[in-house]
N, C-alpha and C positions, 0 to 999 in steps of 0.2 A: 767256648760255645756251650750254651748251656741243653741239656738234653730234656726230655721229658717224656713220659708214658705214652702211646695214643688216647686221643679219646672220641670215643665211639656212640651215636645215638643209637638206640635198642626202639625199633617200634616192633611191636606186638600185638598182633594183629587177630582178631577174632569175630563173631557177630552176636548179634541180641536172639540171636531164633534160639539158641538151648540155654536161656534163661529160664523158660518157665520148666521146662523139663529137668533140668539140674542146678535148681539154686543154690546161688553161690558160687557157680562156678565162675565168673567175673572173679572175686576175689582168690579163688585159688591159681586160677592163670597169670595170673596176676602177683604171686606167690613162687610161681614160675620163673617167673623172667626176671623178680628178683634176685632169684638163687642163682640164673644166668650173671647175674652182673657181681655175684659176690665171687663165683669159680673164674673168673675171668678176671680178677681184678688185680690178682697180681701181676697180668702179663698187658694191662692196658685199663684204662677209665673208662667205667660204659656206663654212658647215662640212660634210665626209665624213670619215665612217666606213670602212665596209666596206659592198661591195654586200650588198642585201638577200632572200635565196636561199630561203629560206619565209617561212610566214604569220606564226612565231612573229620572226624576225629584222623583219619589217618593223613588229609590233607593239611592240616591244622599242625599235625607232630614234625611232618617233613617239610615245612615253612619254618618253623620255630627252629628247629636243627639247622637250615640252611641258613639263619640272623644268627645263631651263637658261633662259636668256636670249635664245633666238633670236625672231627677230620673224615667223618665216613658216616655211615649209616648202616645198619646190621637190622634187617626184616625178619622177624622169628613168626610163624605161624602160630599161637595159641592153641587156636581151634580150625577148622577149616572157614576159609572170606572167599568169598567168590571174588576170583581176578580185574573183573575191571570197576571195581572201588580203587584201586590202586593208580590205576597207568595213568590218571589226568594229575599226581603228587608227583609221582617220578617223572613225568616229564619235564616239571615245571623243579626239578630238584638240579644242583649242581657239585654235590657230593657223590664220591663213591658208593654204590652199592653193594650188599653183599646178602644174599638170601643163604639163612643156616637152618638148610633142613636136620633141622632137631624135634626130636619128641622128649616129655618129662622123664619116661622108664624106658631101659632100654630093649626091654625083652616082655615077649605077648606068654603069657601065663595061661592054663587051663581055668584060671578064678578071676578073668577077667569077668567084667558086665559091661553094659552098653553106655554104663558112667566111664570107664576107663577108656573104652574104644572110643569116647569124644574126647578126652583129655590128650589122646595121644593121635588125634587123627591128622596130626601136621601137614603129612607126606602129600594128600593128595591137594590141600590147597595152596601147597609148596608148587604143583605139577600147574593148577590154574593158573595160579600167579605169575611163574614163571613165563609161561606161556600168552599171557599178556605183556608182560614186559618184553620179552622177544619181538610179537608183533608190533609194540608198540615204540620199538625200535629204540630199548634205553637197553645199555651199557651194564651188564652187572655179572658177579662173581656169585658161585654157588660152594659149599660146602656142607657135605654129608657126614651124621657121623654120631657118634653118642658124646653129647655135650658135659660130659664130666672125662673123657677119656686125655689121657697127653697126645695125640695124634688131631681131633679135634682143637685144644689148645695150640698144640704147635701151627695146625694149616689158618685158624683165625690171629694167629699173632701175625705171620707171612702177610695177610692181607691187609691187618691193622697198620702194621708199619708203611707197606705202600700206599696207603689212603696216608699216613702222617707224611711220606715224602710226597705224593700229591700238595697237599696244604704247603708246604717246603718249597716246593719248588714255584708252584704258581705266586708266591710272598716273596720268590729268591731276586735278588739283584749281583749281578756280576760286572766287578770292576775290570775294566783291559785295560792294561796299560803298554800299548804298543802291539804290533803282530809282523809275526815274519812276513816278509814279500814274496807272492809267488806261493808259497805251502796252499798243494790244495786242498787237502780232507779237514782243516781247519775253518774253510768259509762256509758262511751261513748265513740263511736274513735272518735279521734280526724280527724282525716284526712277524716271518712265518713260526720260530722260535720261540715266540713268544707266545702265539697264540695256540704252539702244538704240546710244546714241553713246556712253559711259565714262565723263565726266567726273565729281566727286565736285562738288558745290557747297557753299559754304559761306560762309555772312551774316558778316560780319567788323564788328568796332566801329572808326570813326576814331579812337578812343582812342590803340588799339594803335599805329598809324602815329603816333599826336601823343608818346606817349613815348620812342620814337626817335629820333621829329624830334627835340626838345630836347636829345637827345645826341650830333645831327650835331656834328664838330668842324669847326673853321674850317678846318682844312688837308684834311680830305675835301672839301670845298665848294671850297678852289682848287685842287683837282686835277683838279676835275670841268671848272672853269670853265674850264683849262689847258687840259684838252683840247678842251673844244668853239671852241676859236678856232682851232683845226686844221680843223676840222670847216665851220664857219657864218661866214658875215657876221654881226657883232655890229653893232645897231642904234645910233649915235656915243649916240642919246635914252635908252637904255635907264638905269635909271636903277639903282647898283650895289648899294643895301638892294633891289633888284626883282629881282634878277638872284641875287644870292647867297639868298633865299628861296626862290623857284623851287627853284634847286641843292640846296637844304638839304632841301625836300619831296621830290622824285627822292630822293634818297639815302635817305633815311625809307622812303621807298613800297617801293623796291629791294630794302632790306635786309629790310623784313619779308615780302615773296616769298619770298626766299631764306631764311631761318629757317626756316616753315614749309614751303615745298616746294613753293609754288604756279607753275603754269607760264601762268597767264592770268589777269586779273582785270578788272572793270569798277571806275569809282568814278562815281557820280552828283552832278554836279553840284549840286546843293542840298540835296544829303547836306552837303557839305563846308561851303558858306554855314552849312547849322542848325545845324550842331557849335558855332561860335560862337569857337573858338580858331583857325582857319585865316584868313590874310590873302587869299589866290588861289586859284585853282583850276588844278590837278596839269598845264596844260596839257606844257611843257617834258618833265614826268617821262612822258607818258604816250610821246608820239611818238621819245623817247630808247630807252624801253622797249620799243617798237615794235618801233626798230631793233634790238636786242638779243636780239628772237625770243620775247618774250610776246607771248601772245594776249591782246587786250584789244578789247572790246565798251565803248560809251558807255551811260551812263542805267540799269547793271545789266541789259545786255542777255547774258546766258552765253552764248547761243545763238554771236552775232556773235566773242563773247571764244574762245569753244572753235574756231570754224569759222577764226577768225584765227591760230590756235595749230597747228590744225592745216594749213593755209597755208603756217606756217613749215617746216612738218617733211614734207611731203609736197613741197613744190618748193619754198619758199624765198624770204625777204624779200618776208612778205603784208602788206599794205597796210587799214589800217581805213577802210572807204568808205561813203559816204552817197550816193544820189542827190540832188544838193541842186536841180535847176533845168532842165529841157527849152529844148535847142534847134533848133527845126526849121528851124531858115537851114543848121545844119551835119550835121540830121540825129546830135545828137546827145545827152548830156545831160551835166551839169555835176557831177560828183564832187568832195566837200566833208566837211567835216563843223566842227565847232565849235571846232575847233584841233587836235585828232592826227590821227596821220598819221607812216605808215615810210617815214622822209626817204632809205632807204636805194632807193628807186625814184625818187628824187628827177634828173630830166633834168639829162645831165651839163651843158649848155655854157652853165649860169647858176648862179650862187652859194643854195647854203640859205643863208634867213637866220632869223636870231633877231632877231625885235623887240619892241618895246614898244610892247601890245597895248591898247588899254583895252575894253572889255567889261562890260557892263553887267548883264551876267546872275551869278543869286549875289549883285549888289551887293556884290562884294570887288573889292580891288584891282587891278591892271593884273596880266592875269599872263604873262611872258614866251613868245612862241608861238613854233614854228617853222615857216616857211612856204614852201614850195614848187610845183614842180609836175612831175608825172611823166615818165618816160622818152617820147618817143612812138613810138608801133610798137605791135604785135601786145600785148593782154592779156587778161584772164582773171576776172570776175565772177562770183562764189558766192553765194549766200542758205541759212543752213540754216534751213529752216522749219517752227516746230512744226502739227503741221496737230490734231491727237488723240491725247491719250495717247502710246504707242508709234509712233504716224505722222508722221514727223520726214520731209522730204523734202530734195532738193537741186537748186536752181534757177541754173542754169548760162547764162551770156551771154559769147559771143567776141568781139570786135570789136577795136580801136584808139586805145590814145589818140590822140587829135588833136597836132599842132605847133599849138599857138593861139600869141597874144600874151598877154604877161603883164596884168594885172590889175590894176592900183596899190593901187585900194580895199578889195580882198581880203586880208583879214590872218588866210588859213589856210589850210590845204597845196588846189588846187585843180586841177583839170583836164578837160577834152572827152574821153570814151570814148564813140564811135561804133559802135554795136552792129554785126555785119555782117549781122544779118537788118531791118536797120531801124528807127530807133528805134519805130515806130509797130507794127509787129509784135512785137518785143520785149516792149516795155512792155506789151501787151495781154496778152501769154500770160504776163510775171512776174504779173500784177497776178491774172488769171484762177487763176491756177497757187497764190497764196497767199504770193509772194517779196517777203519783209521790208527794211524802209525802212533795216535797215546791214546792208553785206556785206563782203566778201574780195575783193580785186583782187591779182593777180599778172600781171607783165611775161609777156608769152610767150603761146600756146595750150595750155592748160594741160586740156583737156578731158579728154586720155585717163585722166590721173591722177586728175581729179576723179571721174571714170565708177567707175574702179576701185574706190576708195574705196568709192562706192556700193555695188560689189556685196558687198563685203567685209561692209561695215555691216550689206548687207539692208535699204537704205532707197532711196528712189524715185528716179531721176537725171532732170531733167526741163531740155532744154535749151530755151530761147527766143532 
């Protein structure tokens, strides 16, 4: 999956009235907002124009922005604009907003003059502005802050990326291939789904995957195999017709993502068994995939596959996770699932390995798993949860993985996340709350971003 920066439109907003009183000042503003885009440019592409000097130039920038490619839009005040130049662009706009109350200098001096109190008088048409977009009932993020600072960079990347998983997700398409019967925190319409979170869904045949399969070639299958011995501990038992099928389905599942243009997909295990031409089940391809930056839900679960996807693209190498098991000795609970799992969170100072796995579910054959267990330190628990129709919510938990001791008998990626409100408080408000039995884990506290996201969406942030 290929990744890439966000990118950001910069309108820059100011008026004609202290042109005659300080000329030049257009081009110095303007001088501004470029240095805005050179300090930012390591952490995201922010395009400017020219500052924006009436109503028509600022309706003109957020049309032009809404036909390209950019993933958000960032309002900088220049100089102070009087707020309703603005509300008839933002309404008619479909991109994220974000007003960054910022001034050029960050500190008021005894030698200021009335040239620098215009240069820096952002704040209060930050206060107008805002305050029309409020009445005028659009959608947008605020950030305060001295715009060369790391506190300011760090809260505009948070927002940049969620406007990039925006663009991501309303572009995303999701393959299903099959869904448990009966699982209920997995159903969802699809068409409320679509229109609240982005994603397209779409029922897929194993067919499709089995005609490809058959034209995997042997020399794709040992290049794959090449590489993962870079990668993994190879189990000595694995056994090499087990091993090189596995490889052979990965490359199959892979390649028809990539055809069609899907960036997440689920596959249900007893989809694959009732086909009747499969030997195992996609374990290997799913957690490879993982790492590679699909979003992928278990049992035809989209919800879990888009909320994974989007994971990847909001902060990076998400993790498909299950509660599997409550422990109240460590005050924690045991994070699992049936064999995937993003080996890329995988804790450095112990080998991933691949082994040979036997499993009795499906009634197919052994299918090669990879099994790990996560970084420990500070992470990041999501639930997207369909609650009605349009009321999709997002159920947030912070805590830690634990350092435990490995496992012997566990043959699949496994680990202790120690909620930091407890696990007994926690669980009470997911479970209260409507938060679905798979979710999203990422290394880190990842709350801010997850929040943002929220508000972007228009759907509930609900932390326990």
């Amino acid at each position: 999956m290929k990744t890439r920066k966000p990118k950001i439109g910069l309108v820059g907003i100011m008026q004609e009235l202290y042109d005659d009183m300080l000329p030049g000042i257009t081009k110095r503003q303007a001088n501004y907002a470029e240095d805005i885009v050179k300090e930012l440019s390591d952490v995201a592409e922010v395009v400017f124009n020219v500052p924006a000097r009436v109503r028509e130039d600022i309706e003109k920038q957020v049309k032009e922005f809404n036909n390209s490619n950019v993933d958000g839009i960032m309002i900088v005040m220049l100089t102070y604009s009087p707020g309703m130049r603005i509300v008839r662009a933002l309404q008619e706009n479909n991109l994220p907003i974000l007003l960054a109350n910022i001034q050029p200098v960050p500190e008021v001096t005894k030698d200021w003059d009335m040239g620098d109190l215009t240069y820096n008088q952002g704040i209060h048409g930050a206060q107008d502005n805002a305050n029309a977009m409020l009445r005028g009932g659009i959608n947008f993020e605020v950030i305060t802050g001295n715009w060369k600072s790391e506190t300011f960079k760090s809260h505009f990347l948070s927002w940049a990326k969620a406007a990039q998983t925006i663009t991501k997700l309303k572009n995303m398409k999701v393959a299903v291939f099959g869904q448990m019967p009966g699982m209920g925190d997995i159903t969802v319409d699809s068409t409320s789904f679509l229109r609240k979170i982005g994603p397209q869904i779409n029922h897929e045949s194993l067919g499709s995957i089995y005609s490809i399969f058959e034209k995997v070639s042997n020399s794709e299958i040992q290049e794959l195999l090449e590489r993962q011995k870079k990668i993994f501990y190879i189990d000595p038992s694995l056994k090499k017709e087990n091993y090189e099928y596995a490889a052979r389905f990965e490359i199959a599942i892979r390649k028809f993502l990539e055809s069609k243009g899907y960036e997440a997909f689920s596959i249900y295990f007893q989809a694959v068994a009732d086909d009747g031409r499969f030997k195992q089940l996609p374990m290997m391809a799913a957690s490879d995939l993982l790492a590679e930056g699909y979003g992928y839900g278990a049992e035809g679960d989209v919800c879990a596959a888009s909320l994974v996807a989007a994971g990847h693209s909001l902060i990076g190498d998400a993790h498909f996770a299950e509660m599997y098991a409550m422990d109240f000795k460590r005050d924690s609970v045991l994070i699992s699932h049936m064999g995937e799992g993003n080996w890329k969170v995988a804790r450095k100072d112990r080998p991933i390995k691949l082994i040979d796995r036997p499993l009795g579910i499906g009634g197919l054959d052994n299918p090669p798993t990879i099994v790990f267990s996560a970084q420990p330190g500070p992470a990041t628990i999501a639930s997207l949860a369909p609650i009605e129709g349009e009321k999709i919510r997002l159920i947030v938990s912070h805590g830690n993985v634990l350092d435990t001791e490995e496992m012997p008998h566990v043959e699949m990626p496994y680990f202790h996340f120690k909620p930091s409100n407890g696990i007994e408080n926690t669980l009470n408000g997911w479970l209260k709350n409507g938060g679905t039995h798979h979710q999203c884990l990422n290394l880190g506290d990842q709350r801010e971003r997850w929040r943002i996201l929220c508000k972007m969406l228009d759907i509930e942030y609900i932390e326990v």
